[in-house]
C-alpha positions in Angstrom: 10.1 22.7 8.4 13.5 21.1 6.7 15.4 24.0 9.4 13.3 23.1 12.3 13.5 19.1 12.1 16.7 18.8 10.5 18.3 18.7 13.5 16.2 15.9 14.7 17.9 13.2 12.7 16.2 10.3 12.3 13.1 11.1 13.7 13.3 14.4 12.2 12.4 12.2 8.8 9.6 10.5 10.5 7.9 13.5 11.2 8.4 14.9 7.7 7.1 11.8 6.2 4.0 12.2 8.6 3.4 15.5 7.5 3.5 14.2 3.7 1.3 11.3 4.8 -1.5 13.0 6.3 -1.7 16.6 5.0 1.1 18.8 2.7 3.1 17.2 0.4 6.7 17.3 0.5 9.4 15.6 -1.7 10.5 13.2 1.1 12.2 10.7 -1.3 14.8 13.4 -2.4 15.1 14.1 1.7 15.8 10.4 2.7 17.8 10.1 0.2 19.9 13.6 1.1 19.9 11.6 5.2 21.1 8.5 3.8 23.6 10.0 2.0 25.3 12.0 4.6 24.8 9.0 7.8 25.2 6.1 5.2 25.8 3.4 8.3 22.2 4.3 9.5 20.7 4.2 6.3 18.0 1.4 7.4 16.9 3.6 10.5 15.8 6.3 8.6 13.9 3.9 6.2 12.1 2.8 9.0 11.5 5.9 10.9 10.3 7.5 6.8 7.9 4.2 6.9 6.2 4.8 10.4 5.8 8.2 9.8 3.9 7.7 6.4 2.1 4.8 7.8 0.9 7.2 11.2 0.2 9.7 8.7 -2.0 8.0 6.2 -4.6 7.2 9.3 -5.8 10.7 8.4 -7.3 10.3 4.8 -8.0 6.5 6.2 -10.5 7.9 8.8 -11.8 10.7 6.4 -12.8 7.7 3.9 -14.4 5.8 7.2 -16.4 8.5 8.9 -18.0 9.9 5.9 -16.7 8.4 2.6 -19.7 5.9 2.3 -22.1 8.9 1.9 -19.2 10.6 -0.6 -19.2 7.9 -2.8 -23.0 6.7 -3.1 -23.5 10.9 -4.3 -21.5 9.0 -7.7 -22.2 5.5 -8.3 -25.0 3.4 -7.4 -25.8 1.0 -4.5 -24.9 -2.1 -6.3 -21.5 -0.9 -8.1 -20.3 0.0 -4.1 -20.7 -3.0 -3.0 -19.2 -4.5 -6.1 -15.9 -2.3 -5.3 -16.0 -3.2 -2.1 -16.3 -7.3 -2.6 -13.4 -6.3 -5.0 -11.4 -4.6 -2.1 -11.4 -7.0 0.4 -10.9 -9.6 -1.7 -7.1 -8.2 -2.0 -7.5 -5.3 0.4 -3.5 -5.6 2.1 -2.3 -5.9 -1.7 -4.4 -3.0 -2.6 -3.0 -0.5 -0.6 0.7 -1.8 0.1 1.8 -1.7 -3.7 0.3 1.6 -4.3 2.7 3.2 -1.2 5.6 1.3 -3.1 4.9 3.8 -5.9 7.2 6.9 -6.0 5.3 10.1 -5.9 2.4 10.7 -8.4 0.5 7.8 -7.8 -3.0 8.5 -6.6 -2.3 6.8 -2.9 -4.5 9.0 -1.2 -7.6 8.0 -3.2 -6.5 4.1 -2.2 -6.0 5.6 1.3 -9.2 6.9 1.4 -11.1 3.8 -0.4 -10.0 1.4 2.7 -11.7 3.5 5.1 -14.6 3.7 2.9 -14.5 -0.1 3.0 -13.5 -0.1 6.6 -10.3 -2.1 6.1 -8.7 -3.1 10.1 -6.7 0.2 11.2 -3.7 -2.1 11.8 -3.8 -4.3 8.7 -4.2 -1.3 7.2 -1.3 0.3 8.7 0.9 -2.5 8.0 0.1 -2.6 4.7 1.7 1.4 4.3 4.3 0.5 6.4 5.0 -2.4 4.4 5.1 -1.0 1.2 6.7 2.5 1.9 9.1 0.6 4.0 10.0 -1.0 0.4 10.1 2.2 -1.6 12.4 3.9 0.9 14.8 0.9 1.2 15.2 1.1 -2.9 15.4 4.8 -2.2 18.0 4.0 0.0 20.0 1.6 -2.1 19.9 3.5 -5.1 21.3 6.7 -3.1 24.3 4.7 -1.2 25.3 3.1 -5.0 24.4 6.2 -7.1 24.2 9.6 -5.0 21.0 11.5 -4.1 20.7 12.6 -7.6 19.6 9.2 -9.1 15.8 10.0 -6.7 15.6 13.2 -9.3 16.2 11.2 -12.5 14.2 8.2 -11.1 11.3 10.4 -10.3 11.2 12.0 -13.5 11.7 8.8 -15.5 8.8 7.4 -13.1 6.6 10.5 -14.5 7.4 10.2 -18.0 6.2 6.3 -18.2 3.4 6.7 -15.9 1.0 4.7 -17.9 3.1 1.9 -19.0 3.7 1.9 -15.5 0.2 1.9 -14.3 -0.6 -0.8 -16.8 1.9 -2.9 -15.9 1.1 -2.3 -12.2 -3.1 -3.4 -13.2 -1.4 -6.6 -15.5 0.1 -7.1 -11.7 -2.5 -6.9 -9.6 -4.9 -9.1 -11.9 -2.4 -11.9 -11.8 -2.2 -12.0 -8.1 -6.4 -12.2 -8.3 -6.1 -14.9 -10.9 -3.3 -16.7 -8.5 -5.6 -16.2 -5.1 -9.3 -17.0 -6.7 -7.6 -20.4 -8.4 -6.5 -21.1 -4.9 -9.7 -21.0 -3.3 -11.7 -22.7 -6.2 -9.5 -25.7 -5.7 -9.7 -25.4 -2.1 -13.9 -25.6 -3.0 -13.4 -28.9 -5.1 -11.6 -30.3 -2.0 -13.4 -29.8 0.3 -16.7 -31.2 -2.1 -14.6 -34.3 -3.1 -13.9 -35.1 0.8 -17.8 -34.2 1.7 -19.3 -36.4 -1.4 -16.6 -39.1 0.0 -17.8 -39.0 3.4 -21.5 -39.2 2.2 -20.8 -42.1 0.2 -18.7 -44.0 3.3 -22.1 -43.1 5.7 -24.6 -44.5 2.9 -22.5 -47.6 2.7 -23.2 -48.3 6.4 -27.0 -48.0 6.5 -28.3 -51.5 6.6 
């Protein structure tokens, strides 16, 4: 595939990163890094052509999760944990799947992939969120390569795999503040909008003779 589409330039990499997306994995950090570092002016073109192919990709496991993932799930966990994980989901669902597809290879994306179809997340907030966040990942990929080489991906990647917990535990400590920082939000929100209702009750009892 690398013969075939290498030729292809920039959209060569799209293509690659749809193939990773949707069906076989292939190391497509190490590749747009290896693109960047030999057409370093056009760096951000392939960063967005690696991006819209992962995001066109990831509909595949997206409408898997949607057509029959429901029925998948309720074979393991009961009717009331589902719709706990799925008040949970939507609650932070563009958060939920953008920071996993910053995460360098090893991270469980597909499983995320497939949980907003379960959930029936919006195809193109869904899409934006992938695009969003591997449009991320590939610009530090990016970066990294134009400051350090292509080899810094390989020691990244394994540094990445060695610390995977800490990682993922730093990456949970994340996501809980961001829930902590959106549900304060919307509780204070609730105790405005209760302090102008009870005010506007009070005013209209005042005025009834």
């Amino acid at each position: 595939m690398l013969v075939l589409l290498k030729p292809l330039g920039v959209w060569g990499v799209g293509l690659l990163a749809l193939i990773d997306a949707s069906s076989i994995a292939i190391p497509i950090d190490p590749i747009v890094a290896v693109y960047v570092w030999n057409h370093r002016s056009h760096f951000l073109f392939y960063c967005l052509s690696a991006a819209l192919g992962s995001a066109l990709g990831s509909l595949v496991p997206y409408f898997v999760g949607r057509a029959g993932g429901e029925l998948f799930l309720l074979k393991r966990i009961n009717r009331e944990r589902f719709e706990k994980l799925r008040d949970r989901f939507e609650r932070q669902e563009f958060l939920a799947i953008m920071i996993p597809a910053m995460m360098p290879p090893g991270t469980p994306i597909k499983l995320f992939e497939f949980s907003a179809g379960v959930f029936e997340m919006k195809p193109l907030w869904y899409t934006s969120a992938v695009f969003s966040g591997r449009f991320l990942r590939f610009t530090i990929v990016a970066l990294l390569t134009l400051k350090y080489g292509p080899d810094i991906v390989h020691i990244a990647m394994a540094a990445f795999t060695k610390h995977l917990a800490i990682i993922l535990e730093l990456l949970g400590l994340l996501l809980l503040a961001v829930l902590i920082v959106v549900l304060r939000k919307k509780w204070a929100r609730r105790r405005n909008m209760a302090a102008s209702n009870g005010a506007v009750i009070s005013d209209d009892e005042e005025t009834l003779p």
